[in-house]
Backbone as CSV, one residue per row, in Angstrom:
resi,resn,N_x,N_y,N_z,CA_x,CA_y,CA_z,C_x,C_y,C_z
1,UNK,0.844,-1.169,0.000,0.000,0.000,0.000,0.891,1.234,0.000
2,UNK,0.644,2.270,-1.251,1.613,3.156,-1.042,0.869,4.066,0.166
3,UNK,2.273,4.977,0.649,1.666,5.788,1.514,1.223,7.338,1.044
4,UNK,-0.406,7.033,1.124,-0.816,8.781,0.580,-1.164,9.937,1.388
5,UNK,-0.363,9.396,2.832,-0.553,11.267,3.514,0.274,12.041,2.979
6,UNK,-0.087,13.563,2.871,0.780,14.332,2.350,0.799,15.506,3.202
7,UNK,2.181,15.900,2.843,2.577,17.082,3.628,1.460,18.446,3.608
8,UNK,1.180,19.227,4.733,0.581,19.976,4.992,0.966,21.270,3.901
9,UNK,1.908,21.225,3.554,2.410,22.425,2.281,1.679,21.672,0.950
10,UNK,1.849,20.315,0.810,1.343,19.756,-0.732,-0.367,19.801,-0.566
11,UNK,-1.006,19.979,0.571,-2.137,20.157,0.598,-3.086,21.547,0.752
12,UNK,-1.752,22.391,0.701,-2.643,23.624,0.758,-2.646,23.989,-0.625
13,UNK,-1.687,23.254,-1.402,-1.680,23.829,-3.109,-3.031,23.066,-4.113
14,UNK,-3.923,22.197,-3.084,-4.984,21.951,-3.553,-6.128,22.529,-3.681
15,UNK,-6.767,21.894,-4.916,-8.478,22.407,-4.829,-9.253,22.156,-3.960
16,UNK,-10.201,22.454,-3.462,-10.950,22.185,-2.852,-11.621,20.961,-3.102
17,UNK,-12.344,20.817,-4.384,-12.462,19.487,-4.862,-11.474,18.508,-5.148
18,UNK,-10.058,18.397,-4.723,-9.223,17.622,-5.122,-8.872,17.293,-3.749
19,UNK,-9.583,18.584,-2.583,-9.022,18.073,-1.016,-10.305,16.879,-0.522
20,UNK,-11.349,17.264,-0.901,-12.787,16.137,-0.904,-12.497,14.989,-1.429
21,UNK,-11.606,14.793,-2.579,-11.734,13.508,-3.148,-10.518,12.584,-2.100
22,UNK,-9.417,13.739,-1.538,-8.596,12.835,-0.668,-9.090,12.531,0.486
23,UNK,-9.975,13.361,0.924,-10.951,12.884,1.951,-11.368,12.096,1.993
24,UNK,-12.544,11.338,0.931,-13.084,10.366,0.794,-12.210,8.890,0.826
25,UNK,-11.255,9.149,0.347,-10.328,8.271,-0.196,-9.586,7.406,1.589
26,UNK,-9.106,8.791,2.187,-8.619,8.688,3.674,-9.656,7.949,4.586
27,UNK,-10.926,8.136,4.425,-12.164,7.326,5.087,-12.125,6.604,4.968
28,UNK,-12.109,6.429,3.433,-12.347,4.235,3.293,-11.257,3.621,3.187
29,UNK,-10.371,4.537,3.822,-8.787,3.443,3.870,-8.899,3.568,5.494
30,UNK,-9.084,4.590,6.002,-9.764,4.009,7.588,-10.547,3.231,7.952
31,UNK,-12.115,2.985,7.060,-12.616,2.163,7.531,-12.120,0.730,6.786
32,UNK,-11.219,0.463,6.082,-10.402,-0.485,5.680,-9.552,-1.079,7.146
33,UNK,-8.631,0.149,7.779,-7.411,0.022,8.935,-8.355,-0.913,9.546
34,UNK,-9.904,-0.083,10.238,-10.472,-0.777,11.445,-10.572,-1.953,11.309
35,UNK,-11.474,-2.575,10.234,-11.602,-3.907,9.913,-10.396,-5.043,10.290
36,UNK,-9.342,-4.349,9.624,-7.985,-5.377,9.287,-7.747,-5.528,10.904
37,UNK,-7.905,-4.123,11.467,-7.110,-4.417,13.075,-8.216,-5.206,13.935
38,UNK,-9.518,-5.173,13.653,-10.481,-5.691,14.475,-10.090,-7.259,13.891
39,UNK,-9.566,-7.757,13.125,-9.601,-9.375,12.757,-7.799,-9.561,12.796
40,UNK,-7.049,-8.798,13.531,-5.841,-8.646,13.374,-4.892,-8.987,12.173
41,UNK,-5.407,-8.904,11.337,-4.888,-8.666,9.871,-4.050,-7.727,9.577
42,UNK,-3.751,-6.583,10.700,-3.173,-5.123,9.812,-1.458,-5.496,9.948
43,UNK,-0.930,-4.842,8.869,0.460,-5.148,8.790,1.156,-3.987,9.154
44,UNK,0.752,-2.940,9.457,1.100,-1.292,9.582,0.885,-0.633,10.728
45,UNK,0.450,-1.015,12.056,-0.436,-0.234,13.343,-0.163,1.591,12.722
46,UNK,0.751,1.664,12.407,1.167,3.235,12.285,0.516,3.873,11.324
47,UNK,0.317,2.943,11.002,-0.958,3.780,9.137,-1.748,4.728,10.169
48,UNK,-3.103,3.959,10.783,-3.954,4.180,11.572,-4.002,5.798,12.045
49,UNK,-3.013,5.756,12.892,-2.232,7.239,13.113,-2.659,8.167,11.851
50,UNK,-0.875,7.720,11.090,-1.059,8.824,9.859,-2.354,9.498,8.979
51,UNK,-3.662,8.106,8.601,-4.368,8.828,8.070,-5.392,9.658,9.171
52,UNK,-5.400,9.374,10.300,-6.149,10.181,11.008,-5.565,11.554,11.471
53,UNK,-4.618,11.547,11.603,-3.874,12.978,11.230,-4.026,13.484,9.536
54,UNK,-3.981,12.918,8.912,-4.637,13.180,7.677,-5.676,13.894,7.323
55,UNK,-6.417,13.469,7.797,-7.924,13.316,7.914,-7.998,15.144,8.883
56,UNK,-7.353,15.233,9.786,-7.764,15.826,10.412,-7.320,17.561,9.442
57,UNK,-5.679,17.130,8.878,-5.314,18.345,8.249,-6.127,18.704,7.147
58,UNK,-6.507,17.792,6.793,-7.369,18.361,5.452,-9.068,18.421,6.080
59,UNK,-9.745,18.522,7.109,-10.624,19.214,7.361,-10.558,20.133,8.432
60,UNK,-8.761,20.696,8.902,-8.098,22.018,9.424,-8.667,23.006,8.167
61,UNK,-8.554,22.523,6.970,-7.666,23.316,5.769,-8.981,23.617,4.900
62,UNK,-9.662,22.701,5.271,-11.744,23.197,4.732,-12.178,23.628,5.293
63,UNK,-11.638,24.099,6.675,-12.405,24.889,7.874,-12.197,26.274,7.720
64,UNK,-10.511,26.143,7.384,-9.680,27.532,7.428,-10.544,28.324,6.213
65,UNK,-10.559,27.341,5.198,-10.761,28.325,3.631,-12.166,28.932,4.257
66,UNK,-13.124,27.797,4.527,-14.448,28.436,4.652,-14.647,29.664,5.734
67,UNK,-14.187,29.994,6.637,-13.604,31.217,7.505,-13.398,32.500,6.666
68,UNK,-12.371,31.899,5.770,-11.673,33.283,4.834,-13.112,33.775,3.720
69,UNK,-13.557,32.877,3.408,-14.760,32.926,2.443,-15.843,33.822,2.677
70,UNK,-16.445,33.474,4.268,-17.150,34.016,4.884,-16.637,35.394,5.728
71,UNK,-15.428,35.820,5.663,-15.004,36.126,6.099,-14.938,37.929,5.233
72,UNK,-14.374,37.383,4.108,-14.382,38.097,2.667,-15.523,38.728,2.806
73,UNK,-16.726,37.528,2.717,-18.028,38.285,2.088,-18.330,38.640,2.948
74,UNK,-18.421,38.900,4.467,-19.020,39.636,5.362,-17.869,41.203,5.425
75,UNK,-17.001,41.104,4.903,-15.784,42.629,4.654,-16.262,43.437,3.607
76,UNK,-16.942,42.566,2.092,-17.352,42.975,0.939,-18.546,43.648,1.422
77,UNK,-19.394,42.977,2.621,-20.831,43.585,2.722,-20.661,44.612,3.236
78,UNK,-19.948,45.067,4.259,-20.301,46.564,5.081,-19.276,47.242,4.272
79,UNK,-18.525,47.386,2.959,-18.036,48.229,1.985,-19.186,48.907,1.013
């Protein structure tokens, strides 16, 4: 399994729709981890970790944008 967390710099140079699709992707390789570790199958304990730190930077980084967004348009309104 290659490893697809990525650095917090390679993820801010994403789309928004390209940060959703790694999202999705990070879920069902989590709910993949649980399975394997609930039947002790997993070959990696440390994956587990990484994509949940994963997981977490890239909905830091959908939180942040949507802030700035709302943020904008409430600066644009009282101009």
């Amino acid at each position: 399994m290659a490893d697809k967390t990525s650095s917090i710099e390679d993820l801010r140079t994403k789309t928004d729709d390209q940060l959703s699709e790694e999202l999705t992707e990070l879920k069902r390789e989590q709910y993949n981890l649980r399975f394997q570790s609930a039947t002790n199958q997993l070959e990696k304990p440390s994956r587990i970790r990484e994509v949940r730190r994963a997981i977490a930077q890239i909905k830091t980084l959908q939180n942040e944008r949507t802030a700035k967004e709302k943020n904008a348009a409430a600066t644009k309104e009282k101009v």
